[in-house]
C-alpha positions in Angstrom: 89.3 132.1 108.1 86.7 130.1 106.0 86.1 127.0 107.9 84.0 125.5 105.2 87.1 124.0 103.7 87.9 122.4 106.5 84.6 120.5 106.7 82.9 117.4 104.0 82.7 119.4 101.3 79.4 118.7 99.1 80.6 117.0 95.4 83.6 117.0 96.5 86.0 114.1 95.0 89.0 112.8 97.2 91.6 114.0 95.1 90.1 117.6 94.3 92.4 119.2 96.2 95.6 118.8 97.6 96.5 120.1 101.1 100.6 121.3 101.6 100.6 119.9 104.7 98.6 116.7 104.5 95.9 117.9 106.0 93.8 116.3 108.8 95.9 112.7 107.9 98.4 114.6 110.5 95.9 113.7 113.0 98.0 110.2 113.3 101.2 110.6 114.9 102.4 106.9 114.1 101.4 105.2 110.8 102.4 101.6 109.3 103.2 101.3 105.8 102.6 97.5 104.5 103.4 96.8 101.5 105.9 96.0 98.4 108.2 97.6 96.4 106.1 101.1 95.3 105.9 101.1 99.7 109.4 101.1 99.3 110.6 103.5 97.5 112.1 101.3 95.3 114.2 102.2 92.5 115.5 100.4 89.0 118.9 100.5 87.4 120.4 99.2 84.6 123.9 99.1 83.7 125.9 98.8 80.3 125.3 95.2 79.9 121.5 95.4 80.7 121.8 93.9 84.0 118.5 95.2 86.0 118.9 96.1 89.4 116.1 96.5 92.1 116.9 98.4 95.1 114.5 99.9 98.2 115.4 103.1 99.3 112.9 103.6 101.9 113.8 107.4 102.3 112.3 108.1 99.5 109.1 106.1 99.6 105.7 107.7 99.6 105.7 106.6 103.5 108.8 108.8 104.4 107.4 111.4 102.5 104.6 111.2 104.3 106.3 111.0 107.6 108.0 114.8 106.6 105.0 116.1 105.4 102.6 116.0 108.0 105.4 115.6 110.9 104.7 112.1 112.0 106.4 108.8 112.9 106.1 106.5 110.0 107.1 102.7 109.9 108.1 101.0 106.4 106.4 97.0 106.7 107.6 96.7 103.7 110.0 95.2 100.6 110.1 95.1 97.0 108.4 91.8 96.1 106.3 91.3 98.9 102.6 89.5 99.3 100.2 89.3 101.3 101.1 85.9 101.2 104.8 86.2 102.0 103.9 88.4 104.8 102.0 86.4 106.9 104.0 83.1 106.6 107.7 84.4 106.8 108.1 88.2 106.8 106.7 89.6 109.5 107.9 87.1 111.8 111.5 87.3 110.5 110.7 91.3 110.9 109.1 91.0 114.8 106.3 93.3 113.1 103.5 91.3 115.0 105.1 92.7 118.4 103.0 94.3 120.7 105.5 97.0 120.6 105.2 98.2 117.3 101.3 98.0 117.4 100.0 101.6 115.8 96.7 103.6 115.5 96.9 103.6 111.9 97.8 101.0 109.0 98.8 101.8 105.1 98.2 98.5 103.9 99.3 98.7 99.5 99.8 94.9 98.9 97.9 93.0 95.6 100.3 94.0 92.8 102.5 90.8 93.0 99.6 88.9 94.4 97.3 89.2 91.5 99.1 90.9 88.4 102.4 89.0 88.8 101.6 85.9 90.5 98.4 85.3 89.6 97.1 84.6 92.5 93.5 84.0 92.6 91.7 86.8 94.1 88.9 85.6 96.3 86.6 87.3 98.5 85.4 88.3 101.9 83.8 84.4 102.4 87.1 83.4 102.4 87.5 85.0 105.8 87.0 82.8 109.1 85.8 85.6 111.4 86.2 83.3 114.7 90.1 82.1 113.7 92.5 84.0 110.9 94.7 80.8 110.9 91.5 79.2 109.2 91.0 81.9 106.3 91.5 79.9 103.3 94.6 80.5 102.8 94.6 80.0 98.2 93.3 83.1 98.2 94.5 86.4 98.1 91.5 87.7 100.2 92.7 84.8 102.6 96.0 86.0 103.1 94.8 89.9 103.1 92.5 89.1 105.6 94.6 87.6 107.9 96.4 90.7 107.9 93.5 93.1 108.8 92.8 90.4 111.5 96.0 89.7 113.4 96.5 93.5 113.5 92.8 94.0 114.9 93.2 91.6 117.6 95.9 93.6 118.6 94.9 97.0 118.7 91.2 96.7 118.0 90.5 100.3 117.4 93.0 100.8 114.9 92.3 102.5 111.9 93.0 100.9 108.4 93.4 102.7 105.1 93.2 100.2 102.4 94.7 101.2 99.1 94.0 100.3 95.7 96.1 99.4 92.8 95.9 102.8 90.1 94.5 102.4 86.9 96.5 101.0 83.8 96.6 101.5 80.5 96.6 97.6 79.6 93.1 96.6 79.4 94.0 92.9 80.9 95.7 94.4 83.9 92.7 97.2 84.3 90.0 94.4 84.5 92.4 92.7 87.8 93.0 95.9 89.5 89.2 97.1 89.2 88.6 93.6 90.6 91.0 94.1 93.3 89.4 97.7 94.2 86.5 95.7 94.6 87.6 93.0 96.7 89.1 96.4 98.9 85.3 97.9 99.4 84.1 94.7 100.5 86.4 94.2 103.2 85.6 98.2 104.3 82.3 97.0 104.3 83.8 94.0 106.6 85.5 95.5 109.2 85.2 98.7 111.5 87.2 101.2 111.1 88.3 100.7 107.6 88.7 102.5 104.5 89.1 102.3 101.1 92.3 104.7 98.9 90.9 103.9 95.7 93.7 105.3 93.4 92.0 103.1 90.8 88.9 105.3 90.4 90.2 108.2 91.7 93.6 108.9 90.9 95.5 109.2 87.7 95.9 106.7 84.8 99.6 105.5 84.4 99.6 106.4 81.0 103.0 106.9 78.8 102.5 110.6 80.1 102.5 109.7 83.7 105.3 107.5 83.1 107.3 109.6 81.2 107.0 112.0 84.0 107.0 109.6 87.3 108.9 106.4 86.4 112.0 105.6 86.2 111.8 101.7 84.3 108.8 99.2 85.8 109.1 101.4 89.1 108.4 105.3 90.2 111.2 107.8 90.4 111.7 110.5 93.1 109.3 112.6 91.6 106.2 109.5 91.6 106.7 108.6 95.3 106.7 112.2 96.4 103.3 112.2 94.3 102.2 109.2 95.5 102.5 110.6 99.3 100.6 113.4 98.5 98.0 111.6 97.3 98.0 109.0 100.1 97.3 112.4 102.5 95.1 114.0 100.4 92.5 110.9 100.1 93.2 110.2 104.3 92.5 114.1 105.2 88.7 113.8 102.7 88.1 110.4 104.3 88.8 112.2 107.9 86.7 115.4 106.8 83.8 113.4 105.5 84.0 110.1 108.8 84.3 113.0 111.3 83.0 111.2 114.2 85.2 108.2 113.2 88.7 109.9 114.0 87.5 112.5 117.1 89.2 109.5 119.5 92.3 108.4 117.9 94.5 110.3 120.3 93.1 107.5 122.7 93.8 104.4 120.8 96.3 102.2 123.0 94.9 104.2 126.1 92.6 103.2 128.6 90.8 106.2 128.0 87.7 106.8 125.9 84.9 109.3 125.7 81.6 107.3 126.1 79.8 110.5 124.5 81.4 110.4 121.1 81.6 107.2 118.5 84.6 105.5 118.8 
């Protein structure tokens, strides 16, 4: 057994290789995806008069693929169309997501693309964040509403573990300048908070060129095949982040317990 692949590995890029079984993201035996429709395993129809349809089909987002690959409970916070925006003022509450109940050790959070691409929404950044109050973020942001996100979730399980990921890289120059801006907006709030880390499909992961789509999409969305991907991905980058942050995951089995190990980083 060579465990030097099981270790940081030096030059090593997040998406150089691709465990079968998820690797070390199995460590987390309950996980919260947020997000919108590409959280959702969305899927587009069209019929004979042209009528689009848009339907989530959560068994086959890259959450519940990621739930059968590395054998753990995964949660879909999630619908086609959703913002960071939407979330905090209606959905979540409509959802009981913000119950103590459902609080987990480890949060997916994919929101920005109808934030910033579709709606426009202007982007922000960490100043917009009121670090005493989250009901004081400014709130015309999309930082704002992100933020208050990372912070109602925090004050509930404050040793939770966030994976923060990035919108992939386009084709269309005008939408590749907003979604390096949003991976940027991303590292800063790593930076932010503890415990939190950056899935940065943009610089890492493919480009969704007319190859990718040809291959992954099925219309504006991903087909079976691009969410099965996707999980893979998702896993891949979470098992390099846990390889190379060691001492950041040794305790997770003890988050929500009263236990700790004083000796070790939490």
């Amino acid at each position: 057994m060579d465990l030097r692949q099981y270790y940081a590995i030096p030059g090593e890029k997040p998406l150089d290789r691709i465990p079968a079984d998820g690797g070390f993201a199995g460590i987390f035996r309950k996980i919260v995806c947020i997000g919108d429709s590409l959280s959702s395993g969305e899927f587009e129809s069209l019929d004979r008069e042209n009528k689009r349809g848009y339907h989530d089909m959560y068994e086959y987002s890259w959450g519940q693929y990621l739930a059968r690959l590395i054998g753990s409970e995964v949660y879909n916070f999630s619908r086609g169309g959703m913002t960071a925006k939407e979330y905090c003022q209606t959905f979540a509450d409509a959802n009981h997501f913000w119950d103590q109940d459902k609080v987990c050790p480890c949060y997916i959070i994919a929101l920005g693309c109808n934030d910033i691409l579709n709606n426009r929404m202007p982007l922000g950044s960490v100043a917009d964040i009121n670090p005493d109050d989250y009901t004081k973020n400014n709130e015309a942001t999309f930082a704002g509403w992100y933020g208050r996100i990372l912070q109602r979730y925090r004050t509930m399980e404050p040793k939770a573990r966030f994976f923060l990921v990035t919108l992939p890289r386009e084709e269309n120059s005008e939408k590749a300048v907003l979604c390096k801006q949003h991976a940027e907006l991303l590292h800063q709030f790593s930076d932010y908070f503890d415990y939190t880390y950056v899935i940065d499909l943009f610089q890492y992961g493919p480009v969704y060129d007319r190859e990718f789509r040809r291959n992954f999409y099925l219309g504006g969305h991903l087909n079976p095949a691009g969410y099965l991907l996707t999980s893979r991905m998702i896993a891949s980058y979470m098992d390099f982040i846990i390889r190379n942050c060691p001492e950041d995951f040794a305790q997770v089995g003890f988050i929500g317990k009263p236990y700790y190990n004083m000796g070790a980083k939490w």
